[in-house]
C-alpha positions in Angstrom: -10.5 62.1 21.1 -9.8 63.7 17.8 -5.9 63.8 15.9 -3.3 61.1 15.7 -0.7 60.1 17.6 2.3 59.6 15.6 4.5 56.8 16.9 8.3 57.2 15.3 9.7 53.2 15.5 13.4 53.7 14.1 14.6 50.3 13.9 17.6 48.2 13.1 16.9 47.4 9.2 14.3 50.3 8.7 12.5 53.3 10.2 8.6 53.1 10.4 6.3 55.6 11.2 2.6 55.0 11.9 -0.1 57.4 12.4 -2.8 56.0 15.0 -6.2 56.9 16.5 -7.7 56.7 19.7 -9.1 53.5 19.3 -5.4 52.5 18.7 -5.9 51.7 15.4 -3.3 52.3 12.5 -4.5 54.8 10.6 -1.5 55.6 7.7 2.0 53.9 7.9 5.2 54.8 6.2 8.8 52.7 6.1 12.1 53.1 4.6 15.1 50.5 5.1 18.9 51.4 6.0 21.7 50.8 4.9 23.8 48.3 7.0 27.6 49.2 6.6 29.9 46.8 7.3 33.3 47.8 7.7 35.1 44.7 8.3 33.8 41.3 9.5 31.8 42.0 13.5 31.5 45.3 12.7 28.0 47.0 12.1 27.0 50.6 11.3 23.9 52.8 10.6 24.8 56.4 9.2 23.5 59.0 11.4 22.8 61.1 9.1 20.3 58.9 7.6 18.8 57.5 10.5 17.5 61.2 11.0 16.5 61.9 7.3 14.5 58.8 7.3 12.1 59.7 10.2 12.0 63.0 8.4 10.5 61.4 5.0 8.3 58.9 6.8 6.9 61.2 8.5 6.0 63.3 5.9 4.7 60.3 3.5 2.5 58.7 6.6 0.9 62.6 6.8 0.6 62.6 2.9 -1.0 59.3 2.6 -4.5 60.0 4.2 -3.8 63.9 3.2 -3.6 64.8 7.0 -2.5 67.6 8.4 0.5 68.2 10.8 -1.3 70.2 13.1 -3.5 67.0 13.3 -0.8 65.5 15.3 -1.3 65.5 18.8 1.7 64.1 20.2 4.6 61.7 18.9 5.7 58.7 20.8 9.6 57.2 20.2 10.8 53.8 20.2 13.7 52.5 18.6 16.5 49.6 18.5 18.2 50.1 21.5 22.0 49.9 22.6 23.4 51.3 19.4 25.3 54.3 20.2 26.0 57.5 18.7 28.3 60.4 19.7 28.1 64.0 18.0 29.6 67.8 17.8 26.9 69.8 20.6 27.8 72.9 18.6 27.2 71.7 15.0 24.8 68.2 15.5 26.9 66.5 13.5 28.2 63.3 14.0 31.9 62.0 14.9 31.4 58.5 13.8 28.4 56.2 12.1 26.3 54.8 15.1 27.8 51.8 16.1 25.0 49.0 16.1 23.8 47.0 18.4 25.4 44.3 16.5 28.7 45.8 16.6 30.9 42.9 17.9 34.1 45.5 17.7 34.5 46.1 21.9 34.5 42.1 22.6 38.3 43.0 23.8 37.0 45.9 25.9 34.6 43.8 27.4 37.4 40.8 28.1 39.4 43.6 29.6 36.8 45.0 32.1 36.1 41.3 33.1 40.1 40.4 33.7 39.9 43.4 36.0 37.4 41.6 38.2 33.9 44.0 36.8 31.3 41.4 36.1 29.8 41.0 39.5 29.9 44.4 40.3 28.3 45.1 37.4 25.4 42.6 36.9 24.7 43.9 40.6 24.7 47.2 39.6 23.0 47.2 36.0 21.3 43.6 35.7 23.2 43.2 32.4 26.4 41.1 31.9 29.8 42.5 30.5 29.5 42.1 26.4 29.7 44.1 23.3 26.2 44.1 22.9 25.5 47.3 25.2 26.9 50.8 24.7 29.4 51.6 27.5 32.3 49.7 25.3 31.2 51.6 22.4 31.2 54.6 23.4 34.9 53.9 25.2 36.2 52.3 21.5 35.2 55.8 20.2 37.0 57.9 22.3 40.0 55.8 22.2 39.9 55.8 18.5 38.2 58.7 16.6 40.3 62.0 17.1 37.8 64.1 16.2 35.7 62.6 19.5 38.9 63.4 21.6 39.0 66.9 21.0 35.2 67.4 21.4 35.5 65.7 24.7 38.3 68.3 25.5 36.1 71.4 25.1 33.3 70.1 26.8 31.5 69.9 23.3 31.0 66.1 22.9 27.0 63.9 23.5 26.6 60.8 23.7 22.9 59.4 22.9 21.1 56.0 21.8 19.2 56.5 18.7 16.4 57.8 20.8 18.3 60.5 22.1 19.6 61.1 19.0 16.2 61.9 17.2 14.8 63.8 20.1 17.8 66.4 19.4 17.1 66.8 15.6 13.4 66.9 16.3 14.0 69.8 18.7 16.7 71.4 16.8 19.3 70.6 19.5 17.7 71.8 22.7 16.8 69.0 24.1 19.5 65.7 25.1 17.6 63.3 26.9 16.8 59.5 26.9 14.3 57.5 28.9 15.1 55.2 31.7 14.1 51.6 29.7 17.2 53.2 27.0 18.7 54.1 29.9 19.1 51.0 31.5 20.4 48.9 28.2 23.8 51.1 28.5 25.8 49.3 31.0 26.0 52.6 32.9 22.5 52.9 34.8 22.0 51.9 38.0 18.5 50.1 38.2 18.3 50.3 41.8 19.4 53.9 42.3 17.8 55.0 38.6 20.1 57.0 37.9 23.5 57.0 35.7 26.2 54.9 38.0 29.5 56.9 38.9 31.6 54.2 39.6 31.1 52.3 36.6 31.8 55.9 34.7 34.9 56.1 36.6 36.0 52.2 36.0 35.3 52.8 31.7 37.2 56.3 31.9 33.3 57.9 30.4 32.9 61.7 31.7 29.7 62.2 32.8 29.0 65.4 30.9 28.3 63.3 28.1 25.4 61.2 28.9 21.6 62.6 28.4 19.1 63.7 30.8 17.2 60.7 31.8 13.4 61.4 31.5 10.1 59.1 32.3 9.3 56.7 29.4 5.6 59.4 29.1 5.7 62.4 30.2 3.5 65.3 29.4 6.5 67.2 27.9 9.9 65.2 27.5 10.2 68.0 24.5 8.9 69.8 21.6 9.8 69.6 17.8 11.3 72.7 16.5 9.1 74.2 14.0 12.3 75.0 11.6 13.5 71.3 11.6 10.4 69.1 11.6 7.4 69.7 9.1 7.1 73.3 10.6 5.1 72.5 14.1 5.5 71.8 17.5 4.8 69.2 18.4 4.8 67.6 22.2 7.1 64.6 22.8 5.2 62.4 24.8 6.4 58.9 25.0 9.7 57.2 24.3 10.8 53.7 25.2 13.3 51.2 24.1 12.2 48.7 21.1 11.0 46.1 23.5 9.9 47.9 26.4 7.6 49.3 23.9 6.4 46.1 22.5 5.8 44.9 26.0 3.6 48.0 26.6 1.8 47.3 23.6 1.4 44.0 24.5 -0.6 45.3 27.7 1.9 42.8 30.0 0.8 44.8 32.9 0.9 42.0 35.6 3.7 39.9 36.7 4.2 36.9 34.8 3.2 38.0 31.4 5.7 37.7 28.7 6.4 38.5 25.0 8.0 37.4 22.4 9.1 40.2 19.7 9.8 38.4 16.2 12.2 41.0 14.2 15.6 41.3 12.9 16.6 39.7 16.5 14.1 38.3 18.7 13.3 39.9 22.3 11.6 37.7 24.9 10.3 39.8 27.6 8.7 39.1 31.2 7.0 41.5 33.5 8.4 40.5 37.4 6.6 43.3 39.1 7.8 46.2 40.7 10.9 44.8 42.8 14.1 43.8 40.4 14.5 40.0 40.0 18.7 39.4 39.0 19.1 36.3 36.8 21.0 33.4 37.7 20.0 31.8 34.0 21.9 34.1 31.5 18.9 37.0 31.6 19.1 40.5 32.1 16.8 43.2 34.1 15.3 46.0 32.8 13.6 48.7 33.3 10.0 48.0 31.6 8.8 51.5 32.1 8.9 54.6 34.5 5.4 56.3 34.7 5.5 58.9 36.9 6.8 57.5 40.1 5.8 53.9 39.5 9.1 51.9 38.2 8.3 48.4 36.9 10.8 45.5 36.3 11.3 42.9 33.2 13.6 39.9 32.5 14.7 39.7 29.2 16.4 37.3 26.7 17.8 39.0 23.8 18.6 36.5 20.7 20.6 38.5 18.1 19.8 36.5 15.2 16.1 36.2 14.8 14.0 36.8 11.6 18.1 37.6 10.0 18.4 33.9 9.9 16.0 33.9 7.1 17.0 37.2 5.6 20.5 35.1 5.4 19.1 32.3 3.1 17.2 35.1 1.4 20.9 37.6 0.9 23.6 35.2 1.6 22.3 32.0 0.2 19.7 33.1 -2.3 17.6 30.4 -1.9 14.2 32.2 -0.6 12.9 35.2 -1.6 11.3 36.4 1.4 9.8 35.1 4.9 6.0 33.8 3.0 8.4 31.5 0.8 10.6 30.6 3.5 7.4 29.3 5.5 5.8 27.1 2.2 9.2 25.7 1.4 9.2 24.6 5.6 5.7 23.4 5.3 6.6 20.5 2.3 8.5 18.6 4.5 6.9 17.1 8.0 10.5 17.7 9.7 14.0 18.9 9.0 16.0 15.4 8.4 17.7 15.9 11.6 19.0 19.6 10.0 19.5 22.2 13.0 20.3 25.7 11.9 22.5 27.5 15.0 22.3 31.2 13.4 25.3 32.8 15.9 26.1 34.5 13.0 27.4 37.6 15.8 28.0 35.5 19.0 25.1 33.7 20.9 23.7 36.2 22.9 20.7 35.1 26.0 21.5 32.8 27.9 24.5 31.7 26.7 26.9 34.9 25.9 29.4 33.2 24.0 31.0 36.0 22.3 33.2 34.0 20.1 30.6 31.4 19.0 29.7 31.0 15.1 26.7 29.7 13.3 27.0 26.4 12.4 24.8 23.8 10.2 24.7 20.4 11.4 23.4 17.2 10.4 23.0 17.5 6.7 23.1 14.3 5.0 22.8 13.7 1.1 19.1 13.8 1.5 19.1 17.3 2.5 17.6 19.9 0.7 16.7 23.4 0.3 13.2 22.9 2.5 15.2 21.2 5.5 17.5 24.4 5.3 14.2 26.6 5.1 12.7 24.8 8.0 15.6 24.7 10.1 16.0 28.5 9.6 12.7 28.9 11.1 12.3 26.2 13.8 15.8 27.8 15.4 13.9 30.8 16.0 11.5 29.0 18.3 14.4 26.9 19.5 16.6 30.0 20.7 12.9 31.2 22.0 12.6 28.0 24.1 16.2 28.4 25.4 15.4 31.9 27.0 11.5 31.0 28.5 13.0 28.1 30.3 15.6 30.4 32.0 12.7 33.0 32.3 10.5 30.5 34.1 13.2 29.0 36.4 14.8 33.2 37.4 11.3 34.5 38.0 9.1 31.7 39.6 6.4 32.3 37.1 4.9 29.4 35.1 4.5 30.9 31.2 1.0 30.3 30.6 1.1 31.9 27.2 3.1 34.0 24.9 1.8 36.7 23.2 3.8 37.5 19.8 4.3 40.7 17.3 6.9 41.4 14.8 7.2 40.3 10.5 8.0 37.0 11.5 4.8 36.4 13.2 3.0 36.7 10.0 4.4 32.5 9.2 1.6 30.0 10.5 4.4 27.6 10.2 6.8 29.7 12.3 4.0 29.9 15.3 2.7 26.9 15.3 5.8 25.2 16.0 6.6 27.6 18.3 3.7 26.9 20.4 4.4 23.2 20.0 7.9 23.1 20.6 7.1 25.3 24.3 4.0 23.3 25.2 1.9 26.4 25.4 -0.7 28.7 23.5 1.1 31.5 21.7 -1.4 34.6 21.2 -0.6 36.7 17.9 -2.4 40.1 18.1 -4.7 41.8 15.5 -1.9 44.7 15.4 1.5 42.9 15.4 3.7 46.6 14.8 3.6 46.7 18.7 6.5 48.1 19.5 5.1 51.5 17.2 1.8 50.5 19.6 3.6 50.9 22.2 4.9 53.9 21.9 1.8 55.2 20.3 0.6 54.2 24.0 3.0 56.2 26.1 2.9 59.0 24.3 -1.0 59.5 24.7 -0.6 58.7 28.0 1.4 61.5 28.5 -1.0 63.7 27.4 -3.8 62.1 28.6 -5.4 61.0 25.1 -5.9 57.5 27.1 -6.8 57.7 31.0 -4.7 54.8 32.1 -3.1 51.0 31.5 -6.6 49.6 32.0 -8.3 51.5 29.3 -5.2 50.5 27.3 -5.6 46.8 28.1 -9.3 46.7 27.1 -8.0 47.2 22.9 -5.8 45.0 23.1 -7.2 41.8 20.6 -6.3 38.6 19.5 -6.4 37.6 16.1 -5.4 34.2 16.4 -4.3 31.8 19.3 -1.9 28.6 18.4 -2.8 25.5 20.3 0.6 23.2 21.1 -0.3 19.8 19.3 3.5 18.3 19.9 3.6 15.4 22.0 5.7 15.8 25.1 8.1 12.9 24.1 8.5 14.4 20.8 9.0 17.6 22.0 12.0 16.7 24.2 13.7 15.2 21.3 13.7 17.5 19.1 15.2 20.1 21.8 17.5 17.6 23.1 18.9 17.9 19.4 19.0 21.5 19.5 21.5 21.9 22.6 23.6 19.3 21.1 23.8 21.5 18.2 24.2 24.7 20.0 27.3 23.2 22.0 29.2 22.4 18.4 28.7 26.2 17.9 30.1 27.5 20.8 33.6 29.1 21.6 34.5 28.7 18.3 35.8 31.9 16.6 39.8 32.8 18.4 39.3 36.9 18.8 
């Protein structure tokens, strides 16, 4: 098979694009970052604007970096962070508001609201997601009780609502297409994962007019769209693939059979399980999802979200100053053979899977006068594989499925430090791949599915490779101590912030 498959990965801190052959290799890769915009403390924003303009410049530098052609292209694939919401003008494309992240914490008293009025039940049934300020539904209702502009829209039947996906499948088609895919779909509190569809009643009970929501489309299909020649690089181009940031790293990941999990190392962290083709509702602080839709075949995940992931070091690196970047944080971790009894609970936003304590901060317990800046370094970096632990046990005991292994991908998973003690603190190999950008995989992977540039999953499975597997060395006793500590440090963080 001859061409590229571009894979557009818009992400929280960045937007990537990567160019990739049949053999799935990465072939030219372009990133720029974005600007977070905080407004007031809880509150996160992307511009809109330049979410769009950056997929428009990578795209162009991953092309001019091997001096490829457009028309080389032969389908693009989408993923992106998912949840963070965006409403804009139908007539004009432009924007009423920045797109509320995923972050956001600003709808916690929306979400309080709907469960005072009894929702929470109804709606973990319904959804397989719990009531909080993480999904879209309450930010989409805090914009149209607050932005005018969003009002009046709504009024002449004028107004969309779209997750970033959405978002850049209407600029890449010059406004003719408004869709999103059902894995996007089903992280707005407003899709039904039983029915698969958008859920009337819960439209009705957050006061959301239907009209506004997208099209909901297969995560590959052969056309979901196709870009406009006038607003991107002059050619049209089939959209072949989309899929929600995790989804997509599960694809890439190849876990095809029930049981299989992954654990996607980023700005947050994303632990993911495949449970097969029949929903599984947690009973341990999970949500289900929609892994993917191809063709008729639906398949199920549970997933534990943990909002602060590889941001707990990017904290020591912008609010503390005392690392430079991930590679330092992991040598500084690695001069000390423990923490000094330091714990690092990052709920910088909230704690998210399984706890979903809205109101719980980060805290920084037992620091003694001994403790320096490697125990803070370490600590930074063992939580991640702490908060990992947390959701894997709930995983295993919602599913029935023993985690034999974890496969890994995301920046993070570049520290030998970082997965070593992850596979020591679970008690179980943890498989990093040779390509670790697998959510851009992923998507890479759906699209050329869609357009048959690969047959099927199995062909898919058989590139997947491993470039190293870490071996749990921990004894068990040890183990349990050191996660005993943890919860004890998790509890001093909880329900701690009053609104």
């Amino acid at each position: 098979m001859n061409g590229y498959i571009m894979a557009i990965d818009q992400g929280t801190t960045g937007t990537r694009v990567i160019l990739f052959n049949h053999r799935g290799e990465i072939c030219s890769m372009a990133y720029e970052e974005l600007q977070q915009i905080f407004p007031q403390p809880g509150w996160v924003e992307h511009d809109p604007l330049e979410i769009w303009q950056s997929v428009l410049s990578c795209a162009k530098k991953a092309l001019k970096k091997i001096s490829a052609n457009v028309n080389q292209v032969v389908a693009i694939g989408i993923t992106n962070q998912r949840e963070s919401t965006i409403l804009w003008d139908k007539k004009t494309g432009k924007p009423v508001y920045n797109s509320i992240c995923w972050q956001c914490r600003r709808s916690a008293e929306i979400c309080e609201q709907l469960k005072n009025e009894g929702y929470a039940e109804k709606i973990k049934e319904k959804t397989g997601l719990v009531i909080d300020a993480y999904f879209s539904a309450t930010k989409i209702q805090w914009i149209l009780n607050n932005i005018p502009k969003a009002k009046d829209l709504l009024k002449e039947d004028m107004l969309c609502f779209g997750t970033i996906d959405s978002w850049i499948i209407w600029n890449l088609t010059g406004g003719n297409i408004h869709v999103t895919d059902h894995t996007n779909a089903s992280r707005t509190l407003l899709y039904n994962i039983h029915s698969l569809d958008w859920d009337k009643e819960i439209l009705s009970w957050l006061r959301i007019p239907e009209n506004i929501l997208p099209r909901i489309v297969s995560s590959s299909e052969k056309t979901i769209g196709k870009t406009n020649p006038e607003h991107f690089l002059g050619s049209s181009i089939p959209i072949t693939g989309v899929a929600g940031d995790q989804q997509a790293a599960t694809f890439g990941q190849a876990c095809f059979n029930s049981g299989m999990a992954k654990n996607s190392y980023g700005t947050a962290l994303a632990l993911m399980m495949n449970v097969g083709v029949n929903p599984v509702v947690s009973k341990h602080g999970l949500t289900t999802d929609l892994l993917w839709k191809l063709g008729k075949q639906v398949e199920y995940g549970l997933e534990g979200v943990i909002f602060i992931g590889g941001a707990a070091v990017d904290w020591l690196r912008t609010g503390l100053r005392v690392v430079n970047d991930v590679s330092e944080c992991s040598s500084m971790a690695s001069k000390v053979s423990d923490t000094g009894g330091v714990y690092l609970v990052p709920a910088f936003t909230g704690l998210c899977a399984p706890y979903w304590d809205m109101y719980a901060r980060g805290v920084l317990v037992g620091i003694t006068r001994g403790t320096t800046r490697e125990h803070i370094a370490r600590s930074a970096l063992e939580s991640i594989a702490y908060q990992t632990k947390d959701v894997l046990i709930s995983m295993e005991a919602d599913s029935d499925f023993p985690a034999n292994s974890l496969r890994v991908d995301g920046g993070a998973t570049k520290s030998n430090f970082l997965m070593q003690f992850q596979a020591d603190i679970l008690g179980i190999p943890v498989e990093r791949p040779v390509i670790t950008e697998m959510a851009s995989l992923g998507a890479c992977y759906l699209a050329g599915l869609g357009i048959g540039f690969w047959e099927s999953k199995k062909e898919i499975e058989e590139q997947w490779k491993i470039e190293r597997i870490f071996e749990p060395s921990m004894s068990s006793d040890k183990r349990d101590t050191l996660y005993q500590g943890w919860k004890r440090a998790v509890e001093r963080s909880m329900n701690w912030a009053t609104s």
